[in-house]
C-alpha positions in Angstrom: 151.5 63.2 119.2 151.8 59.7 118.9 150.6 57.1 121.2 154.0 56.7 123.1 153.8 60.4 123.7 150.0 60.5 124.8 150.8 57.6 127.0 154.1 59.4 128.8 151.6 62.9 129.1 148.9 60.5 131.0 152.0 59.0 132.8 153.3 62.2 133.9 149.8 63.4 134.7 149.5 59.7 137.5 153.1 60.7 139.0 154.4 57.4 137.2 157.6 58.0 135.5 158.1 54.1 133.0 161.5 53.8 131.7 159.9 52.6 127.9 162.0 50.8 125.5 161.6 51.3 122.2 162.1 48.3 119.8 161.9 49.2 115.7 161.0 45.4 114.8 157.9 46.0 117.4 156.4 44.2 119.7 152.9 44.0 118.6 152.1 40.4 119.8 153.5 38.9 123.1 155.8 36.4 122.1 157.6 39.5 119.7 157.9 41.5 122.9 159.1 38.4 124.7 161.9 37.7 121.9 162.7 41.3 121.8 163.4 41.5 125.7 165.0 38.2 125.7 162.4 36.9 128.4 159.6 34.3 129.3 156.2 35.3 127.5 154.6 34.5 130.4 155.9 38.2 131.7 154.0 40.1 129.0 151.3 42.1 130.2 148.9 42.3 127.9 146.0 44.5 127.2 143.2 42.8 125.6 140.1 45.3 124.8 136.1 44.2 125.0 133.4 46.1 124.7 131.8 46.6 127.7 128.1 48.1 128.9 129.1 51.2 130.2 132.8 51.6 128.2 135.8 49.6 127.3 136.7 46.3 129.7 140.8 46.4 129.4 141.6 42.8 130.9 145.7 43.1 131.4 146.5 39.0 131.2 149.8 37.1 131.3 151.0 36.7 127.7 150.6 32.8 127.8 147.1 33.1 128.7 144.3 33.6 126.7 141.3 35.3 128.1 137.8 33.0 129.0 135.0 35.5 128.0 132.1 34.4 128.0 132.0 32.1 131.3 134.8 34.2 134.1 134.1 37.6 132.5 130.5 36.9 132.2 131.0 36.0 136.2 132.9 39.0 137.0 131.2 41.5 134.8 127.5 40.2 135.5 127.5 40.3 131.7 129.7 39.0 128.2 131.5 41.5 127.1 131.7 41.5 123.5 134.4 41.3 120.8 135.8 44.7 119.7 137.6 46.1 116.5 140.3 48.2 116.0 138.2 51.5 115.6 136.8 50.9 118.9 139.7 50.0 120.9 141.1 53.5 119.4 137.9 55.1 120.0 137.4 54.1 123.7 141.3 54.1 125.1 143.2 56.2 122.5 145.5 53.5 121.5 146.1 51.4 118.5 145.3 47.4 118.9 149.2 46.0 119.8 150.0 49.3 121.7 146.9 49.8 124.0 149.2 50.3 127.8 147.3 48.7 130.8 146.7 52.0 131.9 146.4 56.1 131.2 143.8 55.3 128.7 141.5 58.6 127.1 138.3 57.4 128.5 137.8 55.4 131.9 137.5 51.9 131.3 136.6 48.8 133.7 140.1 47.4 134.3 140.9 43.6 135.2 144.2 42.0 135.8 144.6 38.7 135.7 146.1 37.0 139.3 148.6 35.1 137.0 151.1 38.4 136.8 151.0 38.6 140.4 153.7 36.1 140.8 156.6 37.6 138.8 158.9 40.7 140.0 158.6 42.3 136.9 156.2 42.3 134.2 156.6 44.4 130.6 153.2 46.2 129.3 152.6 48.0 125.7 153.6 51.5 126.2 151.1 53.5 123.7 152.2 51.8 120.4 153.3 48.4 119.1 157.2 49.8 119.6 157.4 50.3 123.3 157.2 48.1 126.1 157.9 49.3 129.5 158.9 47.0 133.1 156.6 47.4 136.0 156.0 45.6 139.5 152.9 43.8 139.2 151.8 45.8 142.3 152.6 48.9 141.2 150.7 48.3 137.6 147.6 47.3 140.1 147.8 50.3 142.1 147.8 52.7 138.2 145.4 50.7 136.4 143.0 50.3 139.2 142.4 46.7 138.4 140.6 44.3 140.2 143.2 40.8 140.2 140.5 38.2 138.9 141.5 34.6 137.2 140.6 35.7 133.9 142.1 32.2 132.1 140.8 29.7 129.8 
């Protein structure tokens, strides 16, 4: 099973049916999924992975922005989280790095979203590997990812 199909079975599992697109070229960095969907990067939701203290932190941000660790995760948090390879990220969501989906991850993860996505209709997330991408209200990916909304931004 790969990770589009692990993602689908946790999908299936929440009541969420995605309609994933798959894209041979891939999609593993934002502005690829951006090109690929013909939209603003700014509408990527990505998953970036930390290592947290009790289990993965999965911080879903806007693809234009990068994430500020160590001061508004370290306020958030109560702690830094810390930087994380791909072994880890497999390890502690089930998903490759470029593929990791904001949500339906193996193990339960801390979970923040950053307030930017809030503003668009539709935002596109990584749908188990670095091929699928799948379009989601921003309040709907809150409500299945459990995130807190939290400006996350450098």
């Amino acid at each position: 099973m790969d990770g589009h199909e692990q993602w689908l079975s946790k999908c299936e599992k929440m009541g969420y049916s995605p309609k994933a697109k798959y894209y041979a070229e891939g999609t593993r960095t934002s502005q690829d999924a951006a090109d690929q969907l013909g939209c603003d990067v700014a509408h990527i939701a990505k998953s970036i992975v930390f290592a947290g203290e009790d289990g993965a932190v999965v911080v879903i941000t806007s693809g234009v922005n990068r994430v500020e660790r160590k001061r508004k995760l370290k306020r958030l948090l109560g702690y830094k989280p810390s930087m994380t390879d791909a072994e880890y990220i497999i390890k502690n969501t089930g998903y490759s790095p470029g593929g990791v989906p904001p949500f339906g991850h193996i193990k339960p993860c801390t979970v923040l979203m950053d307030e930017d996505l809030m503003q668009y209709d539709i935002v596109w997330g990584a749908g188990g590997t670095a091929q699928t991408v799948f379009p989601i209200e921003p309040k709907d990916l809150l409500s299945l990812s459990g995130a807190t909304v939290a400006d996350v931004k450098q």
